[in-house]
C-alpha positions in Angstrom: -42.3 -4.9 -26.3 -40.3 -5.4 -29.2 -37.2 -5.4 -27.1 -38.3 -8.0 -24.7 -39.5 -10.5 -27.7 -35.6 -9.4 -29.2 -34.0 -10.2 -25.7 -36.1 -13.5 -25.7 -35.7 -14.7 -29.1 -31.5 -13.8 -29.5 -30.0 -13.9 -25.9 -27.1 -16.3 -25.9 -27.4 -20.0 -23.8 -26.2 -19.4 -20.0 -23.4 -22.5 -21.4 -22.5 -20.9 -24.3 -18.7 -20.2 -23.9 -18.1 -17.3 -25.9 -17.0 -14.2 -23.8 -20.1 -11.9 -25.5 -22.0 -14.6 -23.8 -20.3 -15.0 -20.6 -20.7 -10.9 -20.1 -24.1 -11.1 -20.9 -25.2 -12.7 -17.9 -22.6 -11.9 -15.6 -23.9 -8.2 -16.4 -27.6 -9.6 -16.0 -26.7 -10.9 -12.5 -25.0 -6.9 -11.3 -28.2 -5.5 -12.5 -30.5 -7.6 -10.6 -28.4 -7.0 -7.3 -28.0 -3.2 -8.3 -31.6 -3.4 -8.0 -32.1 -5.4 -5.1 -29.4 -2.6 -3.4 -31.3 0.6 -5.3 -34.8 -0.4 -3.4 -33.4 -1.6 0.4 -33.6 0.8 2.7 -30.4 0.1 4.5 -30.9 1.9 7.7 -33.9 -0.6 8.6 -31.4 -3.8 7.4 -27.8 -2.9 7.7 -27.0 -6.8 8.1 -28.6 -7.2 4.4 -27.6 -4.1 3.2 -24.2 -5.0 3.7 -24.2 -8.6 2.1 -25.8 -7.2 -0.9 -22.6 -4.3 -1.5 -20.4 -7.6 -1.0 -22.3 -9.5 -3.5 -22.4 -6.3 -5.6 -18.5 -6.0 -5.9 -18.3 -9.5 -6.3 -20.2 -8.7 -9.1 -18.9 -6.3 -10.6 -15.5 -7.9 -9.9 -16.9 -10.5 -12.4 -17.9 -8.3 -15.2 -14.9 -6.1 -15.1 -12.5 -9.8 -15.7 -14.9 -10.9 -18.6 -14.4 -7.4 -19.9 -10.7 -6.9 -19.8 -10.3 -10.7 -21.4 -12.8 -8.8 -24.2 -10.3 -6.2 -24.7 -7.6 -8.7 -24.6 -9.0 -10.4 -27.3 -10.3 -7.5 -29.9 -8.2 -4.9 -28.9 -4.5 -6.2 -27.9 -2.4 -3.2 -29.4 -4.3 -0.9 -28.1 -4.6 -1.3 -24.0 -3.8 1.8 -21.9 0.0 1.6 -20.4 -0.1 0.3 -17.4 3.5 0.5 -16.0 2.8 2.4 -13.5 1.5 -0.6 -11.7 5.2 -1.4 -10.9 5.4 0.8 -8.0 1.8 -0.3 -6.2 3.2 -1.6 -2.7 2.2 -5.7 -3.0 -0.9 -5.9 -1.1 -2.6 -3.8 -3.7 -1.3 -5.5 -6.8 -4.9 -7.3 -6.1 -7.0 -9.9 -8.4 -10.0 -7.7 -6.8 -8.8 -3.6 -7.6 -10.3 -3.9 -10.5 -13.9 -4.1 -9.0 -12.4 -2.1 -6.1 -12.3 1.0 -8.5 -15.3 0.9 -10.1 -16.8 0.6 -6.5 -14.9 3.4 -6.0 -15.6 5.2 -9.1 -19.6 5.2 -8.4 -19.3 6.4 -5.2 -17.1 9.3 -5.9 -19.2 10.2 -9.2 -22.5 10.1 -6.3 -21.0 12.5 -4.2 -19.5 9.9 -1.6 -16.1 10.6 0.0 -13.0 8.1 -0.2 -11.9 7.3 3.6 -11.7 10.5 4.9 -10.0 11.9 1.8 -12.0 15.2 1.0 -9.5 16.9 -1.2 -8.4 13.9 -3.4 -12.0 12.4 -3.5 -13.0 16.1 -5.2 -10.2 16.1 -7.3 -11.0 12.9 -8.8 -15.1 13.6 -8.7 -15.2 14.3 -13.0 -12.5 11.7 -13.8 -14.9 9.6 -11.6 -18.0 10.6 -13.8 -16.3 10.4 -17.3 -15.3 6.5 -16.2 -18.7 5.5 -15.3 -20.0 7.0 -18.1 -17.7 5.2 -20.6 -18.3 2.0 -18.6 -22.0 2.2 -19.2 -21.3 2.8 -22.9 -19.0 -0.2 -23.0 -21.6 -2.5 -21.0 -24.6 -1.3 -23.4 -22.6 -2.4 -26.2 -21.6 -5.0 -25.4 -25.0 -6.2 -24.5 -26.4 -5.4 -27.6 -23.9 -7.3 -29.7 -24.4 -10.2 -27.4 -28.1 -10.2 -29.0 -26.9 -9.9 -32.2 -23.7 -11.7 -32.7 -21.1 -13.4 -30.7 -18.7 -14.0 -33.2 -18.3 -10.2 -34.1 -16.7 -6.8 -32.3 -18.0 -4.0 -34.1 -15.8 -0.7 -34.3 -18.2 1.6 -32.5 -17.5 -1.6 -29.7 -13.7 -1.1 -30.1 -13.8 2.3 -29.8 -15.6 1.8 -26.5 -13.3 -0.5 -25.0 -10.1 2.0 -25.2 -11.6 5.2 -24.4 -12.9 3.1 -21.8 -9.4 1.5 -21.3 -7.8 4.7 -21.2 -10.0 6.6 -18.4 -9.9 3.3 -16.3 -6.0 3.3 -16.2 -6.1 7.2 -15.2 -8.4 6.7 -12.7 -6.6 3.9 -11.0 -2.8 5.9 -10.9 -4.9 8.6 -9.1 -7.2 5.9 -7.2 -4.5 4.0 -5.9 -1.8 7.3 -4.9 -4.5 8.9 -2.9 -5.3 5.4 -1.0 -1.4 4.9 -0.8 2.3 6.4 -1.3 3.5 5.9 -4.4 7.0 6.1 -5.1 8.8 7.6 -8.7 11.8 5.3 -9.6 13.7 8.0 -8.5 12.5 8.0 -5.0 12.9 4.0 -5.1 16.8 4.8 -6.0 17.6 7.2 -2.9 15.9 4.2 -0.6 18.7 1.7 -2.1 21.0 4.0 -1.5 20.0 4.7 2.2 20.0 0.9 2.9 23.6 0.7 1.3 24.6 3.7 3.6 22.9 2.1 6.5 24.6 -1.5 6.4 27.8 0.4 5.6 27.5 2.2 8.7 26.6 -0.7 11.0 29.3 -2.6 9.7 31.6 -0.1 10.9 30.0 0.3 14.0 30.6 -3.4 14.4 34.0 -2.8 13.5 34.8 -0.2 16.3 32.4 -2.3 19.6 29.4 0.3 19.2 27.2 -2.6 18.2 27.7 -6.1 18.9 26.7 -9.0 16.1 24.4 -10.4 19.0 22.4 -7.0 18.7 22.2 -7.5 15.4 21.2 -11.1 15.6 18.3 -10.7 18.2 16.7 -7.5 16.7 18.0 -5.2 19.8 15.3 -2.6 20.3 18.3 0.1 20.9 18.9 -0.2 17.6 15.8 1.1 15.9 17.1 4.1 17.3 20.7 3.9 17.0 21.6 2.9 14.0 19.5 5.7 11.9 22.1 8.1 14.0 24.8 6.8 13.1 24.1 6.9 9.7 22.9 10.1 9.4 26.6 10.8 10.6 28.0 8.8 8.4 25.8 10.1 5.5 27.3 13.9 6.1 30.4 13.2 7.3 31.7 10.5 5.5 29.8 9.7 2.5 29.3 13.6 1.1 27.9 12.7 -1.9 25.9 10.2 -0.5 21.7 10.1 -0.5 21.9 12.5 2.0 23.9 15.6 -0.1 21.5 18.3 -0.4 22.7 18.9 -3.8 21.1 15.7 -4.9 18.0 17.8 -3.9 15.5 14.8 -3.2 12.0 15.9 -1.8 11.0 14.2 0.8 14.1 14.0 2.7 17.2 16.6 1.9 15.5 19.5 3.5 15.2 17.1 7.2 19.5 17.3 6.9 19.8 20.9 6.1 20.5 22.2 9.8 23.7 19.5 9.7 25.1 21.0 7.0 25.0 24.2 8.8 26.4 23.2 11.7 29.2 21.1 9.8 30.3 23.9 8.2 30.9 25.7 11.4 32.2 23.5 12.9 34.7 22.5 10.1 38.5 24.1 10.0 39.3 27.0 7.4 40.9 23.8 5.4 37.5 22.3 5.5 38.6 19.3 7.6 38.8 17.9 11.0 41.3 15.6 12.7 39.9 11.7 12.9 39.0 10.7 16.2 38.6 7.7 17.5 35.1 6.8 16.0 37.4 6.8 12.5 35.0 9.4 11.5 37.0 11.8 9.0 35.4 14.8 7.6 36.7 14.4 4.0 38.2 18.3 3.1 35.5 17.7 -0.6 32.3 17.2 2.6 31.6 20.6 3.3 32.2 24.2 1.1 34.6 26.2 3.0 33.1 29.2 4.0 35.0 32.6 4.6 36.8 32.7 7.6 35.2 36.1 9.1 31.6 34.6 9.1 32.8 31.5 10.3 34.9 32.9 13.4 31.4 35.3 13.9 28.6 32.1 13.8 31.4 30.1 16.5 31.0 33.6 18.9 27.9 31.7 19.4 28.5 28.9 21.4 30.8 28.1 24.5 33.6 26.0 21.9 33.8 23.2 19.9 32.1 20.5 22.8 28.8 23.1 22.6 28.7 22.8 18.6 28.9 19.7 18.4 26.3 18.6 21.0 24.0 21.4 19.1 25.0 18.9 16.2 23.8 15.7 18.0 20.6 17.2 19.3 19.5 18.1 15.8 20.4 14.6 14.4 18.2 13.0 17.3 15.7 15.0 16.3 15.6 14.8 12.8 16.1 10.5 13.2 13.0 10.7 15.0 11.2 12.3 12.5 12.9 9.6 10.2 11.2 7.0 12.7 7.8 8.7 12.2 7.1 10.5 8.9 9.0 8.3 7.0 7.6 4.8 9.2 7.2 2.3 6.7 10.2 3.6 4.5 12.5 3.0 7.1 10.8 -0.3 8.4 11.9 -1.4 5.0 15.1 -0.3 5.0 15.8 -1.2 8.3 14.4 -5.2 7.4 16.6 -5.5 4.6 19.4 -4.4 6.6 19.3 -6.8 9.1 18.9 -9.7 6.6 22.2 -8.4 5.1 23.8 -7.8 8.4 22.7 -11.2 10.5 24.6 -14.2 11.2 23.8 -17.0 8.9 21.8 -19.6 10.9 24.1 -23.3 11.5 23.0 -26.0 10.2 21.3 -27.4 13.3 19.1 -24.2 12.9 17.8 -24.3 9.6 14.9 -26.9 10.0 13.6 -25.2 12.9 14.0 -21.7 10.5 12.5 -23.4 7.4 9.5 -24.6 10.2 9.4 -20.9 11.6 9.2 -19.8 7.8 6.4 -21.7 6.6 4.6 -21.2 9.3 4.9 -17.4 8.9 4.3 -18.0 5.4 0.9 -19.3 5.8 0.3 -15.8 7.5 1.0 -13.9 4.2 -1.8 -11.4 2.4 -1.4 -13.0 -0.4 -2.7 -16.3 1.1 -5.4 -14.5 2.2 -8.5 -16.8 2.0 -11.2 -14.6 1.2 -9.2 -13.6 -2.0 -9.4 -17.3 -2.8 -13.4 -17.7 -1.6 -14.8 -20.4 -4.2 -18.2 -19.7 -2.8 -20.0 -18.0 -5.1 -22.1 -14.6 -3.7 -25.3 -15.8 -4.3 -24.2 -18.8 -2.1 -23.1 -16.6 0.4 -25.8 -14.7 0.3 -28.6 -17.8 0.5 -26.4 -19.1 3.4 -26.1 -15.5 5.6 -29.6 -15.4 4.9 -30.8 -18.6 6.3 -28.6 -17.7 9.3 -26.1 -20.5 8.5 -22.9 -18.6 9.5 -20.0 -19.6 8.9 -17.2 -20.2 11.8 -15.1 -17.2 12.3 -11.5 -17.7 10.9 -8.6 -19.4 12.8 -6.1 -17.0 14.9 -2.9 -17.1 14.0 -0.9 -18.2 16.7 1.2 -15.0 19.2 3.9 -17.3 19.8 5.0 -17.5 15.9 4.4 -14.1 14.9 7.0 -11.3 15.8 6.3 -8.9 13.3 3.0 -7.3 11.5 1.4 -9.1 8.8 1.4 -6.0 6.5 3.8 -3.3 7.3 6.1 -6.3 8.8 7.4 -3.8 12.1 8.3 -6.1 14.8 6.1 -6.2 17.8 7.7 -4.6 21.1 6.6 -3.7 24.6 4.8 -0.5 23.1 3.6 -2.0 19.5 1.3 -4.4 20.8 -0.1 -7.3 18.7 -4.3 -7.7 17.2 -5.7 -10.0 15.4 -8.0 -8.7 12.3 -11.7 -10.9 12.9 -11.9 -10.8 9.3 -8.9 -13.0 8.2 -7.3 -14.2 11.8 -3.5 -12.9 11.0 -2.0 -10.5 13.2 -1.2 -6.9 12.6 0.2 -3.5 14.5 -2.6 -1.1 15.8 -1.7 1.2 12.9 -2.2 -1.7 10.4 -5.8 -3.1 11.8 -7.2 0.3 12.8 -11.0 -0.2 11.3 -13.8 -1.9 12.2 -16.7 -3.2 10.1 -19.2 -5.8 10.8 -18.8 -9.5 9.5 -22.2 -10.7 8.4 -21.1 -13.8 7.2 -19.1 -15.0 10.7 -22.7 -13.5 12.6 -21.1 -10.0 13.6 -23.4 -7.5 13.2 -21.5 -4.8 15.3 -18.1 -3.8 14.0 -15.4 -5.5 15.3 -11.5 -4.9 14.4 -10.4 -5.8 10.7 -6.9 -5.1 8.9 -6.1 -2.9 6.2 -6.5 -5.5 3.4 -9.7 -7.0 5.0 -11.5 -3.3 4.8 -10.1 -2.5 1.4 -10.8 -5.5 -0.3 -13.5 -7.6 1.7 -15.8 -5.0 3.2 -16.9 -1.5 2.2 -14.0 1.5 2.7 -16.9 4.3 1.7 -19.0 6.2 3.7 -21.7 8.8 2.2 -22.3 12.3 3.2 -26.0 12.0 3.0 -26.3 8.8 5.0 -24.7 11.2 7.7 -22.1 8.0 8.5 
């Protein structure tokens, strides 16, 4: 009783501008939805059940902001490093993660399961706990100075916010490298390299008629194939200290090359060179350790001559560029992009406005112009609205003709890599890139229909929980 005639006689005025004040009923509003959420049963109304966990993050999304402007304000020299950030891919450098993993933090510290991901999702379960345990502690007091006074941050409040601060960076380095790959700046070095190894290589291709500029120009299928062949041969034979030198001793791709060193080094004279040919391909004599010449002559008793060896050699480096094309996709996407933006022919004059048109119009198609990121309606709007059955009209489809490439992982489309448009935000993706489905209360779906990566992680719910049996 007492702390009802307290909450009525000291709670701030919904205008006041202070930030105590602003968390105060921002936190009211997540408790009353929580609640709402807490006593649905959502089996009976899925459509409502899901508006509510949108609202919910929305929510929460709101809270979090007020809170980190708190710990802006009162604890500046304190905040957790967050440099690790740097290496998040762009579309999840997000204005919404923040509400994104605490979403994800209560589901993981109820026993819930992260997209599939059973080992990670257990791994994180007590750093889970721990972070919405502090977060509770941070929004009690925060709540309870907001009755007392706005103009003052206690230290028991400070000390709050950065154990708080410090759990919550933690848990979104290990939040955000289980959702995605996350590169070391070492790993981001190697992949500069590669690209520098690859446009070397094409432009000495060009130089000796295996490629033509036209191939380059027009995005020649062929050459998603090709050119990662050609500079794999380049990278042994050529470049030996290159990204590719086993010595260098990088993860994720040196042991893929180790059968090439093998067979280079039987394939390679007692001087430890071979003769050019007409490729201008030159084993340099430093490329390859010269083994004795006993257990060389003995590995060449092997094969028929020189002609089988090397095709042994070729076989192994189609294989192993196919495995470039597939384990390592979206690595060599990238590397194969900024390639041929080095590599292409500058556009004439006469081309550019129909370019810069082209460009603005892809622009438009962007994630970060997505337009649910920017939604100015506020939940409980969009909530009132769904539930007077005043849908709103599902988004506009990006047009097939000015889209070549996926929104997201920006592969160009081909006869096999088909193009789909996401129902959520209307762009167009790859298969890969759009491969859930979720229902869109707010455009009338209740079924799921197809939505992009970005739509699911950020504008509809990515969990699923072993109980519900989903």
């Amino acid at each position: 009783m007492m702390n009802r005639f307290r909450k009525w006689l000291y709670k701030p005025k919904r205008s006041d501008p202070q930030l105590l004040a602003q968390f105060y009923y921002a936190d009211e509003e997540l408790n009353q939805v929580a609640a709402e959420l807490d006593s649905l049963d959502g089996r009976k109304d899925p459509q409502r059940c899901t508006l509510l966990v949108s609202q919910f993050r929305s929510c929460q999304d709101n809270v979090l902001s007020i809170i980190n402007q708190i710990m802006d304000e009162c604890i500046p020299q304190d905040r957790a490093s967050r440099d690790f950030c740097v290496k998040f891919p762009e579309e999840i450098r997000h204005d919404n993660l923040a509400g994104q993993l605490w979403f994800g933090a209560e589901c993981l510290a109820a026993g819930s399961i992260i997209m599939n991901r059973e080992l990670e999702s257990m791994a994180m379960r007590p750093l889970a706990k721990e972070l919405t345990r502090s977060l509770e502690d941070v929004r009690g007091a925060l709540r309870d100075q907001a009755l007392r006074d706005l103009n003052t941050y206690t230290e028991k409040m400070r000390e709050a916010l950065r154990h708080f601060d410090i759990l919550f960076a933690e848990f979104e380095l290990s939040y955000v490298s289980a959702m995605v790959p996350v590169k070391s700046p070492r790993e981001y070095y190697v992949q500069q390299e590669v690209i520098v190894l690859f446009c070397e290589t094409v432009e000495r291709a060009l130089d000796f008629g295996y490629l033509t500029q036209d191939m380059i120009d027009d995005y020649e299928p062929a050459l998603m194939f090709t050119i990662p062949r050609l500079a794999i041969v380049c990278g042994l034979v050529v470049y030996a200290d290159g990204p590719l030198n086993l010595d260098r001793k990088v993860e994720d791709m040196s042991e893929l090359f180790r059968p090439f060193h093998t067979l280079l080094r039987k394939i390679s004279s007692p001087t430890g060179s071979c003769s050019p040919d007409k490729t201008g391909l030159e084993v340099a004599p430093t490329a390859m350790p010269v083994i004795p010449l006993a257990t060389r002559e003995k590995i060449r008793s092997r094969f028929h001559g020189s002609h089988d060896l090397i095709h042994r050699l070729f076989v192994c480096i189609s294989g192993v560029a196919d495995q470039l094309q597939t384990n390592y996709a979206s690595d060599l996407r990238s590397i194969l992009k900024t390639l041929f933006e080095v590599m292409a022919t500058k556009p004439e004059t006469d081309d550019k406005e129909k370019l810069k048109k082209v460009t603005q119009t892809l622009r438009s198609a962007a994630l970060e112009d997505c337009a649910l990121c920017q939604e100015t309606l506020s939940s409980s709007e969009l909530a009132a609205k769904t539930r007077n059955g005043d849908f709103e009209d599902p988004p506009e489809w990006v047009p097939d003709e000015v889209c070549g490439f996926c929104t997201a992982c920006k592969a160009p489309f081909t006869v096999i890599r088909r193009k789909h448009h996401c129902r959520s935000c209307g762009k167009i993706f790859c298969s890969r890139c759009s491969s859930h489905s979720a229902p869109l209360p707010r455009y009338g779906q209740v079924k799921p229909v197809r939505v992009c990566t970005h739509c699911y992680m950020f504008h509809v719910t990515p969990f699923y929980s072993d109980k519900a049996g989903m």
